[in-house]
C-alpha positions as CSV (number, residue, x, y, z in Angstrom):
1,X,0.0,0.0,0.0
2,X,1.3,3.6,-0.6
3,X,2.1,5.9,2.1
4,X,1.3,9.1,0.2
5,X,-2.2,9.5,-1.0
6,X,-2.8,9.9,-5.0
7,X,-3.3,13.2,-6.0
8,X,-7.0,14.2,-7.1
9,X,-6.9,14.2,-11.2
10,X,-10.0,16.4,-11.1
11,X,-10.5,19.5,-13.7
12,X,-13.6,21.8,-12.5
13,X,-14.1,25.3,-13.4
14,X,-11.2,27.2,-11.8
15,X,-9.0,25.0,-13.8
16,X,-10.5,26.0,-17.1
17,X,-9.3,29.2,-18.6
18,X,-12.6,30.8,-20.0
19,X,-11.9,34.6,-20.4
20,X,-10.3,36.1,-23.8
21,X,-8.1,38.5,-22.2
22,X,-6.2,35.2,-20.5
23,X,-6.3,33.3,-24.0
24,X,-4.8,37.0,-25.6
25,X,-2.2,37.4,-22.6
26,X,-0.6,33.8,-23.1
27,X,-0.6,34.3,-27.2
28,X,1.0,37.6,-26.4
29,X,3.9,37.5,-24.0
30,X,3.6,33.3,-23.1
31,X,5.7,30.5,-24.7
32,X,4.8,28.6,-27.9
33,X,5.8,25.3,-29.2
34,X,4.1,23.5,-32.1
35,X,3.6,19.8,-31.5
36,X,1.9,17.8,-34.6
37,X,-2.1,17.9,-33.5
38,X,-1.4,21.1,-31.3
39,X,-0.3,23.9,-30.6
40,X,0.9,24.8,-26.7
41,X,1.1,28.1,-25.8
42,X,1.7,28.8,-21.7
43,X,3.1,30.6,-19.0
44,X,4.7,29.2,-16.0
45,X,2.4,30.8,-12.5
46,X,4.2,31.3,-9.3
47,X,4.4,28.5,-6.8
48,X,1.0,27.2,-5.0
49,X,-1.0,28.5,-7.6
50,X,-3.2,25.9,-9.9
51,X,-2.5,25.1,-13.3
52,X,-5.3,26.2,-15.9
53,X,-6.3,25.0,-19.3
54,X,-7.7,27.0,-22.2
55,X,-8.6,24.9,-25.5
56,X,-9.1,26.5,-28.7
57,X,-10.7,24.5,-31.8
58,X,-11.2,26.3,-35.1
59,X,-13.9,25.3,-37.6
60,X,-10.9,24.3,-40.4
61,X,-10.7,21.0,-38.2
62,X,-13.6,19.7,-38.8
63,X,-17.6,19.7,-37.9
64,X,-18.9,20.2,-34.3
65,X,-18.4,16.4,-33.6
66,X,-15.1,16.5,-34.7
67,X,-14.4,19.3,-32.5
68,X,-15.8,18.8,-29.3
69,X,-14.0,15.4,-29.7
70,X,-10.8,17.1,-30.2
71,X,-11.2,19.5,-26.9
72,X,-12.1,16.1,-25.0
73,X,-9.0,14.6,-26.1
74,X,-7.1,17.8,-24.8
75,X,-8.4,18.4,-21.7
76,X,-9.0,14.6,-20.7
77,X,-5.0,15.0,-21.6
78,X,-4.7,17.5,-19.4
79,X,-6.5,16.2,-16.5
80,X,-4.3,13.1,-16.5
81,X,-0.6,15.0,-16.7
82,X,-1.8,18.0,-14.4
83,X,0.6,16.6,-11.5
84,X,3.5,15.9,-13.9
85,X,4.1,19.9,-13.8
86,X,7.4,21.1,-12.5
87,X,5.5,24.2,-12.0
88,X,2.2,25.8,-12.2
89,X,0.8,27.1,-15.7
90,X,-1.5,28.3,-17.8
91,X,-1.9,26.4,-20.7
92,X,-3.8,27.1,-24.1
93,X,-3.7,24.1,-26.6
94,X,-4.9,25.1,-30.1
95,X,-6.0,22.1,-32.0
96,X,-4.8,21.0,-35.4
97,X,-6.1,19.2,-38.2
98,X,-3.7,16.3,-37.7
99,X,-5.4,15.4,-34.2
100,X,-8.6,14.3,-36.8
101,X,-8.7,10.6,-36.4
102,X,-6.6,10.2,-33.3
103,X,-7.3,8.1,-30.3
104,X,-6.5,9.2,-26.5
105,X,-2.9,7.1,-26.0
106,X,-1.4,9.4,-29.2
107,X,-2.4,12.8,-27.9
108,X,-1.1,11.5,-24.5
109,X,2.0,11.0,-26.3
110,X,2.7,13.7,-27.8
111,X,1.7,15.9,-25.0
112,X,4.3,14.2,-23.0
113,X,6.7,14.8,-25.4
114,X,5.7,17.9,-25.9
115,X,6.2,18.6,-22.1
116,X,9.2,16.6,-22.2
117,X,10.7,19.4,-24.8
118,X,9.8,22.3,-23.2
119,X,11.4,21.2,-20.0
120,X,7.8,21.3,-17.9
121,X,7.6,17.9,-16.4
122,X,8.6,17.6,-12.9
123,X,12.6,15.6,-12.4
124,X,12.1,11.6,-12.2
């Protein structure tokens, strides 16, 4: 049995990004790193704070089934890595067209990598 408890994998409202001046501000002066079937843009929060996810899904991707699919894959994503963080963030993925067809274990993947890249996930 574990000693420490697992941490909560929730992703309620506060952790959603909703407001267009905080999609603007991370476009503006975050970081950016394209990534096959998204595009991360974020900025790193100061210690203690949560991390927050903004998704952003353009009509060229598809239909309305193909998109809300698309920001599921994302943020499920998301809610599974939030704890891998070496720090807080805000986070905007743009989907691409590539993520069309794509089952949960590749955009894990590439996330990962993605984090990986960018030097974001906590040291092993």
């Amino acid at each position: 049995m574990a000693d420490s408890p697992q941490p909560r994998l929730g992703f309620g409202r506060p952790m959603r990004i909703k407001q267009g001046r905080d999609f603007a501000r991370l476009k503006r002066e975050g970081r950016r790193m394209a990534c096959g079937v998204f595009i991360a843009n974020w900025q790193t929060l100061p210690p203690g704070s949560a991390s927050r996810l903004g998704v952003i899904t353009a009509r060229a991707i598809g239909g309305a089934v193909t998109r809300v699919r698309a920001r599921r894959l994302l943020r499920e994503t998301f809610r599974r890595h939030q704890h891998d963080f070496a720090q807080p963030m805000d986070l905007v993925l743009v989907a691409q067209r590539q993520i069309v067809g794509k089952k949960l274990p590749d955009v894990e993947t590439a996330f990962v990598a993605m984090l990986r890249k960018a030097r974001l996930l906590k040291a092993a």
